[in-house]
C-alpha positions in Angstrom: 30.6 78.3 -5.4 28.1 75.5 -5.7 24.7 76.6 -5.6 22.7 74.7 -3.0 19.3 73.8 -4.6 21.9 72.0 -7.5 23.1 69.6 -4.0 22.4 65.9 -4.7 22.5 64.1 -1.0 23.0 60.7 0.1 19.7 60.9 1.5 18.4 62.0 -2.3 20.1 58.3 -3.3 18.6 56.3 -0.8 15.2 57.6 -1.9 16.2 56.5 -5.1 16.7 53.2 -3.9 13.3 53.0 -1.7 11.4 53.8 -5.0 12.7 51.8 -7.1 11.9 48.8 -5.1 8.7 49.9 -4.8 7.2 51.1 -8.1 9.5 48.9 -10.8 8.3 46.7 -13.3 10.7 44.1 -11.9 11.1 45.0 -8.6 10.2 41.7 -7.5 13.6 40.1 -8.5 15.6 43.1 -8.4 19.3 42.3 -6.8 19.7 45.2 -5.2 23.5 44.3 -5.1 24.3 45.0 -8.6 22.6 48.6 -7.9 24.8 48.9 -5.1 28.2 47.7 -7.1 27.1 49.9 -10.0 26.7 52.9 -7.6 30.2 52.3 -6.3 31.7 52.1 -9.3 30.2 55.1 -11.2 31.2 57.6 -8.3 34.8 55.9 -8.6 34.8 56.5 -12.1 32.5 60.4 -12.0 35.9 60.9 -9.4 38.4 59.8 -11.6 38.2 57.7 -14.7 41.7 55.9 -13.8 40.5 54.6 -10.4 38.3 51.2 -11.0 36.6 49.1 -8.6 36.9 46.1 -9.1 36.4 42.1 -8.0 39.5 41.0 -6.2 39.8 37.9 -8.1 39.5 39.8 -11.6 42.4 41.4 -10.5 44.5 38.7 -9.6 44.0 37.0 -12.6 44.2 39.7 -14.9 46.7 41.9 -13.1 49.5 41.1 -15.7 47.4 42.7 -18.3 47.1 45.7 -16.4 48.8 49.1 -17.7 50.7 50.9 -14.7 48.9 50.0 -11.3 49.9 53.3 -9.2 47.6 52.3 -6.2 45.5 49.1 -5.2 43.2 49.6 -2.2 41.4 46.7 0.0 39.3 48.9 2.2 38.7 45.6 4.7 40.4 42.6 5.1 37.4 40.4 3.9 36.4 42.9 0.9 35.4 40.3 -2.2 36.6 43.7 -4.1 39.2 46.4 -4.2 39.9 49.6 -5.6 42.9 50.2 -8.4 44.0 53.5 -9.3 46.1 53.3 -12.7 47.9 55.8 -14.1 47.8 56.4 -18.2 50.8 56.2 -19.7 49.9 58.8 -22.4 49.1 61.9 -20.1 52.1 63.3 -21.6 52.5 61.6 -24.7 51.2 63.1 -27.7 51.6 59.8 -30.2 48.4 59.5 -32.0 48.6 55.8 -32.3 49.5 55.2 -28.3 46.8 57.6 -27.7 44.2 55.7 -29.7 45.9 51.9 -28.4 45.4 53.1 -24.5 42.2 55.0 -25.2 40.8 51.7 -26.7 42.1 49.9 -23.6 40.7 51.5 -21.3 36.9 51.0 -22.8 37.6 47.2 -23.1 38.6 47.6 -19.9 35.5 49.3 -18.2 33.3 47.0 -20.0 35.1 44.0 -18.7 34.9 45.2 -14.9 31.2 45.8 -15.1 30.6 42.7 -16.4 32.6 40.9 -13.8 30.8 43.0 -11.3 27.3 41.4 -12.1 25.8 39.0 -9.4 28.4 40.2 -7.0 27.9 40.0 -3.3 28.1 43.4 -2.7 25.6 45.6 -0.3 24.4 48.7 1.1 27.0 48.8 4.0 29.5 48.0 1.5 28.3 51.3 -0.6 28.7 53.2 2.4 32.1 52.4 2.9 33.5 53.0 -0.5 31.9 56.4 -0.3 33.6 57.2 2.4 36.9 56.2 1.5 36.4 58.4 -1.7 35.6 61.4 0.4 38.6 61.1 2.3 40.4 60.8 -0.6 38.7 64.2 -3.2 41.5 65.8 -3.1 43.8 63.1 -4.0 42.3 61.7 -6.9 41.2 65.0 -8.9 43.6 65.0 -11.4 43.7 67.0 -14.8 39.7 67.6 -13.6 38.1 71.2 -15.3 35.9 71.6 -12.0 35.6 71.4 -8.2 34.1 67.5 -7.5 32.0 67.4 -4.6 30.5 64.3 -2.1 27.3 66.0 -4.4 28.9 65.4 -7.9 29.5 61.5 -6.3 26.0 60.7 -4.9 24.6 61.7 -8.5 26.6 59.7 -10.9 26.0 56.7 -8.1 22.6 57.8 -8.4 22.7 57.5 -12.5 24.6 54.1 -11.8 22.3 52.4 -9.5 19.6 53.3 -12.3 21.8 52.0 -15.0 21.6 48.8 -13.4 18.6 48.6 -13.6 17.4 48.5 -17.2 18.3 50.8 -19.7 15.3 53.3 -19.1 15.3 54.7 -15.5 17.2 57.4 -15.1 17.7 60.0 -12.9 18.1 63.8 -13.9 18.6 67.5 -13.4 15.7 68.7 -14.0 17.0 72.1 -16.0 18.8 70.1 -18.1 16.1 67.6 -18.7 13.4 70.2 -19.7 15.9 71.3 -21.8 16.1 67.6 -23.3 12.5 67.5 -23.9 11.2 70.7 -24.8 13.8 71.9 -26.9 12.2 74.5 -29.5 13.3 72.1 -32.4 12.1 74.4 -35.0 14.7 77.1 -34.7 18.4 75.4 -34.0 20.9 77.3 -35.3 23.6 74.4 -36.8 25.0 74.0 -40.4 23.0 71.4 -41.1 24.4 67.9 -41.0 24.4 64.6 -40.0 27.4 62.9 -38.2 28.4 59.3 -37.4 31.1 57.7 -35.1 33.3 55.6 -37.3 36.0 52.6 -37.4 38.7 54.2 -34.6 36.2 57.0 -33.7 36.0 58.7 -36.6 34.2 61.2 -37.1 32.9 61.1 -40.7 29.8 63.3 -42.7 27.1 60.8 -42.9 25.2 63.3 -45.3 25.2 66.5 -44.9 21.0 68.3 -45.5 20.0 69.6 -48.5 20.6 73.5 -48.8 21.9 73.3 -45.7 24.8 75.7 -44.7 27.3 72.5 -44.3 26.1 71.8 -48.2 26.4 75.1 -49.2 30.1 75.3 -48.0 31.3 72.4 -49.9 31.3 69.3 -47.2 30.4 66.3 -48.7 29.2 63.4 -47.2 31.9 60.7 -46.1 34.4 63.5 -45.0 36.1 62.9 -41.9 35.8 65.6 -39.2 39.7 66.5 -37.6 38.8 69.6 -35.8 36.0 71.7 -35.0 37.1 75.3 -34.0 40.8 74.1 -33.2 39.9 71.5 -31.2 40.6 68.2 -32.2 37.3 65.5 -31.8 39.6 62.7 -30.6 39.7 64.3 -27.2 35.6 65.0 -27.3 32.7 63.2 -26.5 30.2 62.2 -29.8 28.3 64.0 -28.0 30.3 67.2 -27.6 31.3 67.1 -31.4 27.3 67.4 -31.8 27.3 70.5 -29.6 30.3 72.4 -30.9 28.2 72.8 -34.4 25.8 74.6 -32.9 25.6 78.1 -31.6 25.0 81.6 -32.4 22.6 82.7 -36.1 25.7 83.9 -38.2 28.6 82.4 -36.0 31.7 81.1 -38.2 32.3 77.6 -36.9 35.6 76.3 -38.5 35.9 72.7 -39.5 39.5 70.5 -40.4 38.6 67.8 -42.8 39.9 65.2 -44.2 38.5 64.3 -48.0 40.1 60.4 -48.7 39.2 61.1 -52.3 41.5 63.7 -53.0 43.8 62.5 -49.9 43.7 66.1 -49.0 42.9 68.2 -45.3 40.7 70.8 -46.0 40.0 73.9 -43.9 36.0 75.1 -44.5 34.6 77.7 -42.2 30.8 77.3 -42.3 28.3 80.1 -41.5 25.6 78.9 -38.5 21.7 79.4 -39.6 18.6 78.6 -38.2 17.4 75.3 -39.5 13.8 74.6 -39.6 12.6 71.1 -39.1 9.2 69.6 -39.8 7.6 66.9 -37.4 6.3 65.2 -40.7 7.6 65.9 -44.5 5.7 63.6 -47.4 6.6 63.3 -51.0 5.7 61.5 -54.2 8.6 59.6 -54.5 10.6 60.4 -57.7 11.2 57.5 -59.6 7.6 56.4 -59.2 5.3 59.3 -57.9 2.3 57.1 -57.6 3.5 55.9 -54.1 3.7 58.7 -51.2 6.4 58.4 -48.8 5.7 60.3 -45.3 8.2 60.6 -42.8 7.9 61.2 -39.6 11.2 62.8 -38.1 10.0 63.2 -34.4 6.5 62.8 -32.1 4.9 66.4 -31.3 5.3 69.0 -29.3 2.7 70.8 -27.3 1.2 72.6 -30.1 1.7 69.6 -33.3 0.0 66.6 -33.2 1.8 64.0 -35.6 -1.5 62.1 -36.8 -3.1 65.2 -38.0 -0.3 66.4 -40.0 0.4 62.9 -41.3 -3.1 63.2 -42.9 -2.6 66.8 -43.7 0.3 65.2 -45.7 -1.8 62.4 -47.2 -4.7 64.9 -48.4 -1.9 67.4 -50.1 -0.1 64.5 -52.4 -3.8 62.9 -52.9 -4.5 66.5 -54.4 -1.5 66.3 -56.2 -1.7 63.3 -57.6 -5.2 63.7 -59.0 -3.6 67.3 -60.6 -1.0 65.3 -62.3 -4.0 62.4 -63.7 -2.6 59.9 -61.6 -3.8 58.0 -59.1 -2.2 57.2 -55.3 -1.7 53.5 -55.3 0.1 53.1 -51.6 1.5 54.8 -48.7 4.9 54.0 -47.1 5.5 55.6 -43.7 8.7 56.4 -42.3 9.8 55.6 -39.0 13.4 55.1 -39.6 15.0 56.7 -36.3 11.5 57.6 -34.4 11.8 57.2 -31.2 9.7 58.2 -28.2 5.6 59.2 -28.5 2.7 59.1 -25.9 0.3 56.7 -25.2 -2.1 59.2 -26.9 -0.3 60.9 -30.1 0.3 56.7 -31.1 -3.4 55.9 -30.6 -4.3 58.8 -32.8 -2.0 57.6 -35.5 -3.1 54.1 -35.7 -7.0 55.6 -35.4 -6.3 56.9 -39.2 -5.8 53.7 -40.5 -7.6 51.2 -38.3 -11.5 51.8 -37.5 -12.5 49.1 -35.3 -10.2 47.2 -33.5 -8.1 46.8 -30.3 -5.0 48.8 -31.1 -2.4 48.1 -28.1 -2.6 47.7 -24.1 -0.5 48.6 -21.7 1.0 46.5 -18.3 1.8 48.0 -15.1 4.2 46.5 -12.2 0.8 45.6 -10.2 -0.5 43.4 -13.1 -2.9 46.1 -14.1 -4.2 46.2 -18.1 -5.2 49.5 -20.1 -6.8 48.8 -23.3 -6.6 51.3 -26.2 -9.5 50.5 -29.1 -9.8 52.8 -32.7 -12.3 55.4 -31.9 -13.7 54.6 -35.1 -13.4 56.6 -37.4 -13.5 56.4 -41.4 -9.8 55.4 -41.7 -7.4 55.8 -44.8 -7.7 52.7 -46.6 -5.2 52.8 -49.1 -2.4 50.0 -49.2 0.5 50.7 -46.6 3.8 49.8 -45.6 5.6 50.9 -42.7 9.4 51.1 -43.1 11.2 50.8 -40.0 15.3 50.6 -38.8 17.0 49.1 -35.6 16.6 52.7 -34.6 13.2 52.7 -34.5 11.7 52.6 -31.0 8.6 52.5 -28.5 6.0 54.8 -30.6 7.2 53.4 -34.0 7.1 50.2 -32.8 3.7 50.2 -31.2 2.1 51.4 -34.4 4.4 49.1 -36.6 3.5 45.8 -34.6 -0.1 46.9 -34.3 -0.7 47.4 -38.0 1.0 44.1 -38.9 -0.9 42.3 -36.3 -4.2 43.5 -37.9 -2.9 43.1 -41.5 -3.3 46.5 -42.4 0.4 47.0 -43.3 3.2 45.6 -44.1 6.3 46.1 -42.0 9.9 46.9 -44.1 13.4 47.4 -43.2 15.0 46.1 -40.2 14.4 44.5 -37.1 13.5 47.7 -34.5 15.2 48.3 -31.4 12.6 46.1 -29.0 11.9 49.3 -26.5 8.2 48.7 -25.2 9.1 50.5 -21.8 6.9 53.0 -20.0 8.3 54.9 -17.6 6.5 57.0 -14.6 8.3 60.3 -13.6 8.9 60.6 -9.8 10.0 63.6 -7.5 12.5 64.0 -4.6 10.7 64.7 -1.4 13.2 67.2 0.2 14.8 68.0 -3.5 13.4 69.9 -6.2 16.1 70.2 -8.2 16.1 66.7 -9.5 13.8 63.5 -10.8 13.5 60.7 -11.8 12.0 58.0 -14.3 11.4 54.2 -13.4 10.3 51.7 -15.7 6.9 50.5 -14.7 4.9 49.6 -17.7 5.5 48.1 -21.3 3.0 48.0 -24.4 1.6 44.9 -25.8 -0.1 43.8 -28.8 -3.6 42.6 -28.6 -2.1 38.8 -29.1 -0.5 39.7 -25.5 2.9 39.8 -26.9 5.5 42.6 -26.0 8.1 43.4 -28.4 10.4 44.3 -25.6 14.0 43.7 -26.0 12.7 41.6 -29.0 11.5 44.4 -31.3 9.3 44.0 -34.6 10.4 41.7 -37.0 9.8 42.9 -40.6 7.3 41.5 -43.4 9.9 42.3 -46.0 13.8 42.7 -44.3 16.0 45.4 -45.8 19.8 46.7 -44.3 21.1 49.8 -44.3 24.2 48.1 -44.3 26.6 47.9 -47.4 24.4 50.9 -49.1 21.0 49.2 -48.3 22.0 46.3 -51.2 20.9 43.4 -48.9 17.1 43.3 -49.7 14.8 40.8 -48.7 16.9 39.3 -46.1 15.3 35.5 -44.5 13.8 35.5 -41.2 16.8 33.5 -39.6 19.4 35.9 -40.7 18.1 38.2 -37.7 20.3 41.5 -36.4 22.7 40.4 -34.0 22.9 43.1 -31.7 19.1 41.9 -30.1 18.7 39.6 -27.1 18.2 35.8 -28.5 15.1 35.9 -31.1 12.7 34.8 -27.8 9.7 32.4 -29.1 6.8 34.0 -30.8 3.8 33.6 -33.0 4.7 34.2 -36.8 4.3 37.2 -38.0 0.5 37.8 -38.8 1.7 38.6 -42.3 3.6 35.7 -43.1 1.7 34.3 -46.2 3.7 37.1 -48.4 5.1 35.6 -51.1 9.2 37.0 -50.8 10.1 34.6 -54.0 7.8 36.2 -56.0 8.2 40.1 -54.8 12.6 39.3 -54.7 11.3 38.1 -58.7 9.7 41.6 -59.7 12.1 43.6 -57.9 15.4 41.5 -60.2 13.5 42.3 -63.1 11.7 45.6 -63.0 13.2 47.5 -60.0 14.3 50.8 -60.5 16.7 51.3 -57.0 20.1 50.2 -58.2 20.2 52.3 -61.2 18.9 55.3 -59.1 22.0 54.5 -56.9 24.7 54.7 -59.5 23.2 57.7 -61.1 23.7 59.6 -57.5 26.7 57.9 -56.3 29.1 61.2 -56.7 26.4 63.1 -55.7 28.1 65.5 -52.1 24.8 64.7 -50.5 24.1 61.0 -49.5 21.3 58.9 -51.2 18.9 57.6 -49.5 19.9 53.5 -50.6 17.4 52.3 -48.2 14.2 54.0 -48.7 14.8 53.1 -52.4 15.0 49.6 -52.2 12.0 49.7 -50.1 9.9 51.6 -52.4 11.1 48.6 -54.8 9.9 45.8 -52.8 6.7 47.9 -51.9 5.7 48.0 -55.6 6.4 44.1 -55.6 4.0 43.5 -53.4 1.4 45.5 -54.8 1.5 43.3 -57.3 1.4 40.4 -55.9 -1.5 41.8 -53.9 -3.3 43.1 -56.9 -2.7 39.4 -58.6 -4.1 37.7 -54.7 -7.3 40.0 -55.6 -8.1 39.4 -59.0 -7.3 35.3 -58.4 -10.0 35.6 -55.6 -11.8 38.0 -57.6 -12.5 35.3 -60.5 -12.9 32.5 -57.6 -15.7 34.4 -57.0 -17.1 34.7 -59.9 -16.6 31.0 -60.3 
């Protein structure tokens, strides 16, 4: 029976709407119509993922491409649009290699229809009447579903597609199961300990599975390819369910099917569940040169953990060490490879260690309005730093990367970041306490008045994680394809760094290749990237320590 406070009404959606044009960043050129298309089109799909709505003249054109048409629907007469109900020609085939060629289809498929669906004249009235049709139609179109769908079930994924439209950052959300998504108690997950990624055909492979970790302990090694979890084979799961199936129960047996290609053998390893307990920060002198401390930041804090202070908790503990061992910190590289998220207040904190006096960031509002953030001014850590950064990075990361390259205290390393400057504000149903929502209203900015939205921060020194991290020092032009067009900017603030002479050092005296054949058979993955970045890092110290002796004796002169 469906609980009533979990009900999500067309009255909840229209709200939805009415906020959204009033509060978002854009709102002033929002086309409501591609909300409205995107609405109808989720709840066609939430229904059943066969039945598309579509532009009429897609269809025509592209009807001879189309995989068993069971039902085509033109609600009215002059309808730009109708809806096509397919049927999947593998329901009952078990082929893997049909399974995999219609699974693929039907992907390419949905991507082409939304696209096609942009700019369309499409509005509320039309909305309306495409609901309708599906509710007079529930029981026809649940087919193979695992639940009851109800008009409730509809109204939220149009909810979540209106949003979708939108920009990438609204949302809208159970609010049980988003407390759950941000205040998860982090520390005490009980997994085995490894880290996945979605392959070439949707694999499933062991990108590296943690040190001492149960997964490690139980003989996976990284670049195994997942079959089954449990029984259940992960072709017919979500990424996301694959992640979820690892986890449960402290002393659980989860059982994995896997599929080593360098012994061309299936394996069967049952892996014990434990907690795992994970750090917000974790530093280190790094091993082939522990005169540079690496700190990495895995996440921003929780209620009780601020980042900053236990990145300089870090700092003081390897300065101590260093000066135990009778050597002598010469640099700092931070670690925001995958950070995403942070508050306004946890990123000002962190740049107010290294920065004294300065204008840090500023944040924009959808009314125009500025918020300035200066360094409280404290004595900050003054010690060479570079900030290493991937096309994961995002929002916090970035803010602190950008800010420290704009002010020259840092050099930025790695790859162009993922250009999320967004803000959102969190808004409640008036008649609905069960849900939110979040709407983009604000993004960051540097003091030059330039936001790294959908741009991101482009690196002092570029390094891939692509090909085992072995592209180092890649040129400015050769930028990551997956951005929106490089938009026009200033040059980096940190562009006088000579890359001829660090790419010179690094040939001759860098240590990272020989580090990476002496760990290639190693079960647990090495970290390619982070080495070739500790390479460059000592390049440039050089070539910063030769800038200040030249001026040095200029002085002198």
């Amino acid at each position: 029976m469906k609980i009533e406070e979990d009900i999500f009404s067309f009255s909840d959606y229209l709200e939805l709407v009415n906020d959204v044009k009033q509060f978002h960043l854009y709102r002033k050129t929002l086309k409501e119509s591609n909300g409205y298309v995107h609405s109808a089109f989720f709840a066609c799909q939430f229904l059943n993922n066969e039945l598309f709505l579509m532009p009429e003249a897609y269809f025509e054109s592209h009807q001879k491409e189309f995989l068993n048409i069971k039902k085509v629907k033109k609600l009215l007469p002059n309808d730009p649009f109708v809806i096509v109900f397919f049927e999947r020609k593998f329901q009952e085939n078990n082929d893997e290699e049909d399974f995999t060629e219609t699974r693929n289809w039907y992907s390419k498929l949905r991507r082409e229809v939304m696209a096609s669906l942009w700019n369309m004249n499409f509005n509320l009235e039309d909305y309306k009447r495409v609901l309708s049709f599906l509710e007079e139609n529930l029981d026809l179109y649940i087919i193979r579903q695992n639940k009851e769908i109800t008009m409730s079930d509809l109204n939220y994924a149009a909810a979540m597609g209106f949003m979708l439209s939108l920009d990438g950052y609204s949302k809208v959300y159970k609010k049980r199961r988003h407390k759950f998504q941000i205040e998860p108690n982090q520390n005490r997950i009980a997994g085995v300990g490894m880290i996945l990624r979605l392959g070439a055909n949707r694999e499933v492979r062991v990108e590296s599975p943690l040190e001492d970790s149960p997964a490690h302990k139980s003989g996976i090694y990284r670049n195994d390819i997942i079959l089954k979890i449990n029984d259940r084979d992960v072709r017919d799961l979500d990424f996301e369910e694959v992640i979820q199936l690892q986890k449960g129960k402290p002393g659980s047996i989860v059982k994995f099917e896997i599929k080593r290609e360098s012994i061309n053998r299936i394996l069967s390893i049952s892996v014990k569940r434990e907690f795992l307990a994970y750090g917000i920060v974790k530093g280190e002198l790094f091993p082939f040169d522990p005169e540079v401390a690496v700190i990495r930041v895995f996440r921003w804090e929780d209620k009780n953990i601020s980042v900053a202070k236990e990145i300089h908790l870090e700092y003081d503990r390897l300065l101590k060490q260093t000066k135990d061992q009778n050597r002598k910190l010469k640099g700092i590289i931070l670690d925001f490879r995958s950070l995403r998220g942070g508050t306004i207040e946890s990123i000002a904190d962190t740049l107010d260690l290294f920065i004294k006096d300065a204008l840090l960031f500023r944040v924009k509002n959808e009314r125009g309005e500025v918020a300035d953030r200066f360094a409280k001014g404290n004595e900050p850590i003054e010690l060479p730093l570079a900030i290493l950064v991937d096309r994961n990075t995002s929002s916090g990361g970035e803010v602190i990367a950008g800010s420290l390259q704009y002010h020259k205290r840092a050099i930025v390393m790695g790859e162009r970041t993922s250009g999320n400057a967004a803000l959102v504000s969190t808004f409640d149903f008036s008649n609905n306490q069960s849900y939110g929502m979040e709407i983009l209203d604000s993004l960051y900015y540097f003091p030059s008045e330039i936001s790294f939205h959908e741009i991101g921060i482009l690196p002092d020194i570029q390094i891939t994680s692509e090909f085992g991290g072995s592209n180092l020092l890649i040129r400015k032009e050769e930028i990551d394809r997956n951005h929106s067009s490089f938009a026009e900017m200033e040059e980096s603030r940190n562009s006088q760094i000579p890359l001829e002479e660090i790419q010179a050092w690094v040939k001759v005296n860098g240590k990272a290749n020989v580090e990476i054949e002496r760990r290639k058979n190693d079960p647990i993955r090495s970290d390619d990237f982070l080495f070739h970045a500790v390479d460059a890092f000592n390049g440039y110290l050089l070539t910063l320590n030769s800038v200040k002796r030249i001026e040095g004796e200029k002085t002198k002169e």
